[in-house]
Residue, then its C-alpha position, 0 to 999 in steps of 0.5 A: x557984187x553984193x557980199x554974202x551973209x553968213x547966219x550964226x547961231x550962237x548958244x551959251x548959258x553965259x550972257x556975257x560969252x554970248x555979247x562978246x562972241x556976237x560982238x566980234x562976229x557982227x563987227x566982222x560982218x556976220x548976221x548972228x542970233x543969240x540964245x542961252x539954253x539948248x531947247x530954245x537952239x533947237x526951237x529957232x534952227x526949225x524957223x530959220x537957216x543958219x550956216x553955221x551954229x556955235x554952241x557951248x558944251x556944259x549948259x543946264x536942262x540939255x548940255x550942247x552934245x545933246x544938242x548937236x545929237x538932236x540937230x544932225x538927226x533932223x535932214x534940216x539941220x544935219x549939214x549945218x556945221x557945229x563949233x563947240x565952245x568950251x572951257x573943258x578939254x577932257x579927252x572924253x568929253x572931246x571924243x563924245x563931242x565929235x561923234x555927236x557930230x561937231x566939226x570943231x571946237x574952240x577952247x574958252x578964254x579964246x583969242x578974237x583972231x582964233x574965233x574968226x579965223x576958225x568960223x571963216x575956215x568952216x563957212x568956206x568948207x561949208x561953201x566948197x560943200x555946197x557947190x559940191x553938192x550943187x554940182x554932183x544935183x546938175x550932173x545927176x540931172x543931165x545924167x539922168x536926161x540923157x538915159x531918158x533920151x536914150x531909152x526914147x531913143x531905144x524904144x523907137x529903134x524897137x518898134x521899128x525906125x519908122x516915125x509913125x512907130x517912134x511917134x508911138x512910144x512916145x503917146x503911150x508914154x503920156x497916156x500912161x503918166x496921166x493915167x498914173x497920176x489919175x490913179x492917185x500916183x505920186x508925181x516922182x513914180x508917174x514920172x519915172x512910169x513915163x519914161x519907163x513907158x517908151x521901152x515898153x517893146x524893146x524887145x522888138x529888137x530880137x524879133x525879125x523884121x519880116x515878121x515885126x512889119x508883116x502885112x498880112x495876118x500872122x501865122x500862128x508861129x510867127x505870133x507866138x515869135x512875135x509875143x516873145x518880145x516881152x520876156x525878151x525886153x525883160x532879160x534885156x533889162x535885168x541887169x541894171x540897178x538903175x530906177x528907170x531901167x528896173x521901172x522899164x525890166x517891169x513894163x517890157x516884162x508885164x504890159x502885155x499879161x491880162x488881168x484875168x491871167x490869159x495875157x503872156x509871157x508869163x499869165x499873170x492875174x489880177x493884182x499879181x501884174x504890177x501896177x507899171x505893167x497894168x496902166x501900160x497895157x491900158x495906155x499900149x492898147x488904147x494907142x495902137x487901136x486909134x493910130x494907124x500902123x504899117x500893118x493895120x488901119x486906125x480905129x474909130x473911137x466909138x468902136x476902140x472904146x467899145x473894145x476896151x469897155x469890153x475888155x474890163x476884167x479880162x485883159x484890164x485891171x477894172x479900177x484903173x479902165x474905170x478911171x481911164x472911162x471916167x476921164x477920157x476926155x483927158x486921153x482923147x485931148x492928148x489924141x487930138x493933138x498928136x492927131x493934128x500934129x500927124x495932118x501938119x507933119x503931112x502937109x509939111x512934107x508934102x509941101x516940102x517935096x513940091x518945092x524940091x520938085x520944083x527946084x529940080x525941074x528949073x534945073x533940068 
């Protein structure tokens, strides 16, 4: 296995401090750049990465503290440790040295075995560091998948267990993140919209199962119980601090006002509705009036279309139904292929009872 290079920079005003630190470092193996003021440090550590910086303090045009200050303030260069070379051991001078952010420091005339042992104890800190570092990212990744899992999982529970249902939060989902990237959205929000998107209703979870899969048309009472599920997914959401759940709080709360103020649960107008609760209702419709449900048939396209053109600066923010008509061959491409996956998973189920069927009759 190849050994690791570790890149020093070394800045002393001294060319001949310069030639014996780079001197020792290489014939221990370390890659090392060399320079003599503290601008020209500063220059070389935006063009390449180093792992470590050792750094004399008394240098003209800019001393190293003021360096150091410069270096722990740029997210570039804030972690590299810095060692400060120096002839003063002034107990001011020392203190000004740490709080500009030196890890340590070495005091000139040094001893060769003092300068590589005290570089090899900071590279390996630095090392610990890293792998620290790398594995709180992997665990912050999977914690976060798993609470994206959870809240699909969630939200099919909400509407109802049935695949169908499930199946649903998960287009509205994708409707929703391609209309938020449409809209000019930066990747890390529309991401987080996604997810966000597939609680839209957990609300449902409150709302009785007699009314949530009823058939027939609603009585008014069982309606204005059924609308209650908005401000029921928001109450339920609205003790977390974390991103996504405070995302979901918004879209539960707001994906059912109207942009003309009469939606619920709270009639909100016009640009007072949050953009996350905006795009959802555009992407909730569009969804539940092309797929079918337990309690209703799918709709055409031409007269689902129809229906949300209508609908521009009444329930839906005119900007964003504009760009969702300007790209609908985006949405519907998404439908086709959530539409042939549908006629697949029948043919697959129906197959799959023909040769259960089957297998039981040669038993009988």
């Amino acid at each position: 296995m190849q050994k690791q290079v570790y890149n020093i920079l070394i800045v002393d005003d001294t060319k001949e401090n310069l030639n014996i630190v780079q001197k020792v470092l290489e014939l221990e193996g370390y890659q090392t750049k060399a320079v003599l003021d503290g601008i020209t440090a500063l220059s070389i550590v935006n063009e390449e990465d180093f792992d470590l910086i050792l750094l004399d303090i008394n240098m003209p045009k800019m001393n190293g503290i003021s360096v150091c200050r410069y270096l722990k303030i740029e997210p570039h260069t804030a972690s590299i440790p810095v060692i400060f070379l120096t002839a003063d051991e002034d107990r001011e001078t020392l203190t000004k040295a740490y709080k500009a952010g030196g890890s340590d420091y070495i005091k000139k005339p040094f001893f060769k075995e003092e300068l590589i042992a005290r570089v090899e104890t900071r590279i390996n800190i630095r090392n610990n560091e890293k792998n620290l570092e790398n594995i709180i990212r992997q665990r912050t990744k999977e914690i976060y998948a798993t609470q994206v899992e959870l809240m699909y999982v969630l939200g099919g529970v909400a509407e109802g267990h049935s695949k169908e249902t499930t199946q649903h939060v998960q287009r509205v989902s994708q409707f929703a993140y391609l209309l938020a990237k449409l809209s000019g959205m930066q990747e890390k929000a529309a991401e987080l919209l996604k997810n966000a998107a597939s609680l839209h209703d957990i609300g449902k979870i409150a709302i009785p199962s007699n009314i949530l899969h009823k058939k027939e048309k609603l009585t008014k009472r069982e309606f204005k119980e059924i609308q209650k599920h908005a401000s029921l997914g928001a109450e339920m959401l609205q003790h977390s601090s974390l991103p996504l759940f405070k995302a979901a709080k918004i879209v539960a709360g707001e994906h059912h006002e109207k942009y003309d103020g009469s939606g619920y649960p709270n009639g909100l107008k016009g640009k007072d509705i949050h953009i996350y609760g905006r795009i959802v209702a555009i992407a909730d419709v569009f969804d539940a009036l092309m797929f079918k449900r337990s309690y209703k048939g799918d709709w055409s396209v031409e007269d689902t279309l129809a229906y949300m053109k209508d609908m521009r600066a009444k329930q839906f923010d005119p900007d964003l139904i504009d760009i969702f008509f300007e790209n609908i061959d985006a949405f519907l491409k998404i439908y086709n292929l959530h539409q042939e996956k549908i006629i697949l998973d029948k043919k697959y189920n129906r197959k799959k009872r023909g040769v259960i069927m089957e297998w039981l009759l040669k038993k009988l």
